[in-house]
Every structure is written in structure tokens, then in C-alpha cells.
TIMARMI-197134 format. One line per 4 residues: number of its first residue (from 1); their letters; for each residue x, y, z of N, C-alpha, C. Coordinates in nm, 3 decimals, padded with zeros to 5 digits. Atoms other than C-alpha are relative to their C-alpha. Example, Ala and Ser with C-alpha at 12.3 -4.5 7.8 and 13.67 -1.06 7.14 Angstrom:
<nodes>
1 = AS = 00.089,-00.119,00.000,01.230,-00.450,00.780,00.090,00.120,00.000; -00.082,-00.119,-00.006,01.367,-00.106,00.714,-00.077,00.109,00.073
</nodes>
This chain:
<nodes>
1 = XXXX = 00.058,-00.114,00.068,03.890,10.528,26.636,00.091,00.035,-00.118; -00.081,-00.044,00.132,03.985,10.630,26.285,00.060,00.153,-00.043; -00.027,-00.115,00.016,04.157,10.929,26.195,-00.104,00.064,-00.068; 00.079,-00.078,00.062,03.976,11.247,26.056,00.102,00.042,-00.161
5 = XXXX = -00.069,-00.053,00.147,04.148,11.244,25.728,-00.041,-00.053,-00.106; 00.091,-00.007,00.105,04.034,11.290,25.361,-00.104,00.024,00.001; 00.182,-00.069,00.006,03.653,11.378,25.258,-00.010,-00.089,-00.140; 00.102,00.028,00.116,03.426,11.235,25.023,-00.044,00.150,00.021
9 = XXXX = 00.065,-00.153,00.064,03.324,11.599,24.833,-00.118,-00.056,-00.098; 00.103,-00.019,00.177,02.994,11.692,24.605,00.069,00.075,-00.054; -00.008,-00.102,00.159,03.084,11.861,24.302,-00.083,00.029,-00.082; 00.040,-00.058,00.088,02.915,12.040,24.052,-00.033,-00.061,-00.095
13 = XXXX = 00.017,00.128,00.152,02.940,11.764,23.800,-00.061,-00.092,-00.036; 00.091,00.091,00.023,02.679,11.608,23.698,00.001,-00.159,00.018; -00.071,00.099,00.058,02.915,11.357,23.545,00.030,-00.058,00.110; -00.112,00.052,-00.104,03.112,11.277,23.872,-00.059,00.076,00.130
17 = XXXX = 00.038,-00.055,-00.099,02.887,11.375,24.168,00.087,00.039,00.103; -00.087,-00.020,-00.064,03.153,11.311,24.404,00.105,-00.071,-00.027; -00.185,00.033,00.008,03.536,11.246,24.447,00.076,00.016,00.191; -00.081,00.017,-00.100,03.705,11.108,24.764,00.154,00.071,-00.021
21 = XXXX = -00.136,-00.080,-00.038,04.014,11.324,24.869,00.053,-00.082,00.109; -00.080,00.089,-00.066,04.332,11.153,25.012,00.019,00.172,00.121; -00.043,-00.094,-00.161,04.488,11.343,25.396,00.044,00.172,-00.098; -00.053,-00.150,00.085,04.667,11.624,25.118,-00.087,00.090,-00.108
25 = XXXX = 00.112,-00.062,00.081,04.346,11.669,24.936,00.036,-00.023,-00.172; 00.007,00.043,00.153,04.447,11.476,24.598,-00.130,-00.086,00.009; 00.109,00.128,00.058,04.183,11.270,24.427,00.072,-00.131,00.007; -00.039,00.118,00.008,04.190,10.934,24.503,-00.044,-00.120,-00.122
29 = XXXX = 00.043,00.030,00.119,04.183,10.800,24.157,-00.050,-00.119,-00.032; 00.106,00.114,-00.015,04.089,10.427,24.164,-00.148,00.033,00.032; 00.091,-00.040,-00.041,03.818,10.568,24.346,-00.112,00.020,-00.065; 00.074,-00.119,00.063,03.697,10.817,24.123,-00.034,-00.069,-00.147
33 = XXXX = -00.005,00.072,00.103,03.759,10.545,23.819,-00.188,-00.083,00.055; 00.113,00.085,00.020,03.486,10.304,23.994,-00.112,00.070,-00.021; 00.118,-00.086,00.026,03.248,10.610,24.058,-00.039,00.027,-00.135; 00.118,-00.021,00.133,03.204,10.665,23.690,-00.009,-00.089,-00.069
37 = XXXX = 00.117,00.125,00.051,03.134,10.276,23.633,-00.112,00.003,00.081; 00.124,00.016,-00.046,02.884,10.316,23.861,-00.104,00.112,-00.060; 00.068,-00.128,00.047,02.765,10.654,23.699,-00.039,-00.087,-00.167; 00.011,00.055,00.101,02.822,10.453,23.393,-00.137,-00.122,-00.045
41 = XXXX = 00.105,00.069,-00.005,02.547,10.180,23.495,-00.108,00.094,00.044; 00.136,-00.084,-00.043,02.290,10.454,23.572,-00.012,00.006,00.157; 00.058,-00.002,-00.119,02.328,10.455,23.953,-00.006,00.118,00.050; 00.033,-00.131,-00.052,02.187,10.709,24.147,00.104,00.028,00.080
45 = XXXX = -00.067,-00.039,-00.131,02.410,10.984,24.337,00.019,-00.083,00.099; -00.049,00.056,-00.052,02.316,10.839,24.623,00.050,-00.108,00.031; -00.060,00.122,-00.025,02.438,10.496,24.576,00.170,00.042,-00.011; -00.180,-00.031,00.029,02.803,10.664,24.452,-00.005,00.086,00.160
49 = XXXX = -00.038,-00.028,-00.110,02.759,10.853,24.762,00.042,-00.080,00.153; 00.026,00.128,-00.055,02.652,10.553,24.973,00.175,-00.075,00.050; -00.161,00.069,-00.014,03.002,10.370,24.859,00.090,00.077,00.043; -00.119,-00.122,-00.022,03.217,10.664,24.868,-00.002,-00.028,00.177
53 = XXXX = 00.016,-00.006,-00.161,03.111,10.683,25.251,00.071,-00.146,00.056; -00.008,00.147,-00.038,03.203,10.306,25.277,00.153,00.024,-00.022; -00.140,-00.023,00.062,03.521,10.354,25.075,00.103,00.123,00.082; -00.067,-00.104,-00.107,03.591,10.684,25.314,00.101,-00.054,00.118
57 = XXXX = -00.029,00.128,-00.135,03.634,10.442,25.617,00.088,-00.045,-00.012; -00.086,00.114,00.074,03.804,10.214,25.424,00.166,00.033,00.010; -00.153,-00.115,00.017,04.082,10.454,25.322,00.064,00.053,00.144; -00.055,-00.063,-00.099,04.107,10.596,25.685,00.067,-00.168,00.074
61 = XXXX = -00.088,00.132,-00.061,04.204,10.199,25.782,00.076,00.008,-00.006; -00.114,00.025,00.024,04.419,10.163,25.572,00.130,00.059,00.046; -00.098,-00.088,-00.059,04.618,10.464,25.675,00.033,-00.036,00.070; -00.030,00.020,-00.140,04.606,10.340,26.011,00.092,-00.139,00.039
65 = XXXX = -00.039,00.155,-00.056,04.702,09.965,25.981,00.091,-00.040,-00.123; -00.088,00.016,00.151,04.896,09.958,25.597,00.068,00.084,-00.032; -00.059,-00.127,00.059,05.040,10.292,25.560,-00.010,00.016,-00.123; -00.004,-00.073,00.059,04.903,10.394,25.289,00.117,00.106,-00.065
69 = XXXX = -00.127,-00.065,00.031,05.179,10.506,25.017,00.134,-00.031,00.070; -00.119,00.100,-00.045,05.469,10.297,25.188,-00.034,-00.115,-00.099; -00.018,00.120,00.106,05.582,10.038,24.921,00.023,-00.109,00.103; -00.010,00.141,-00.091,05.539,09.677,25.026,00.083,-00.080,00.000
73 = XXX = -00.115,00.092,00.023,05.805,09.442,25.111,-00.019,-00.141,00.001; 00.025,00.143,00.000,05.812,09.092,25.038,00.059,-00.083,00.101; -00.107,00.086,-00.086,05.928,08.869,25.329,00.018,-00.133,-00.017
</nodes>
């Protein structure tokens, strides 16, 4: 089971329907970069919502199995 941390949010913004939030509630900016190529090709909300939800998941893995924000060491 994955932790309950971060949110995919709606916003107000036409421009940028939504924006995935990391565990401290920053924007997760890669993120938020692809959402407005996809806003950029005309896709509907819900397809940016769609991914976001995918990408939510994603992010709670990583936390779990990469630590997230721990620099990587080369062995």
C-alpha cells in the first residue's frame, strides 16, 4: 500500500487546470512543465487530470522504493 502523500489539486486556471503537490505541498515542477505541453496540444482537463492521477501513484512509489530527494550514488 502506498502512502497518502501529495495531491493532484484543481485550480482556477484555465491555463493549468491542475498541479500535483509533493508530501510538503510544493509543486512538483516537471510535472506541471508536461501539463502545459499537454494543455499546449489542446488536451482536455480530463486527460491532464487522467495523467496527473497516474503520475500521483507514480510519485507515491517512488517515495517508497527511491527516496525521493536523496541524491544517487554511483556504485
Amino acid at each position: 500500500m502506498l502512502p497518502e502523500t501529495g495531491a493532484l489539486v484543481e485550480v482556477a486556471d484555465p491555463a493549468q487546470p491542475y498541479v500535483l503537490l509533493d508530501a510538503v505541498g510544493d509543486v512538483v515542477e516537471p510535472v506541471s512543465a508536461f501539463f502545459a505541453e499537454l494543455q499546449a496540444c489542446s488536451r482536455p482537463p480530463s486527460t491532464i487530470r487522467s495523467y496527473g492521477m497516474d503520475l500521483l501513484r507514480w510519485w507515491r512509489f517512488l517515495l517508497c522504493t527511491l527516496q525521493v530527494g536523496v541524491p544517487a550514488v554511483s556504485l
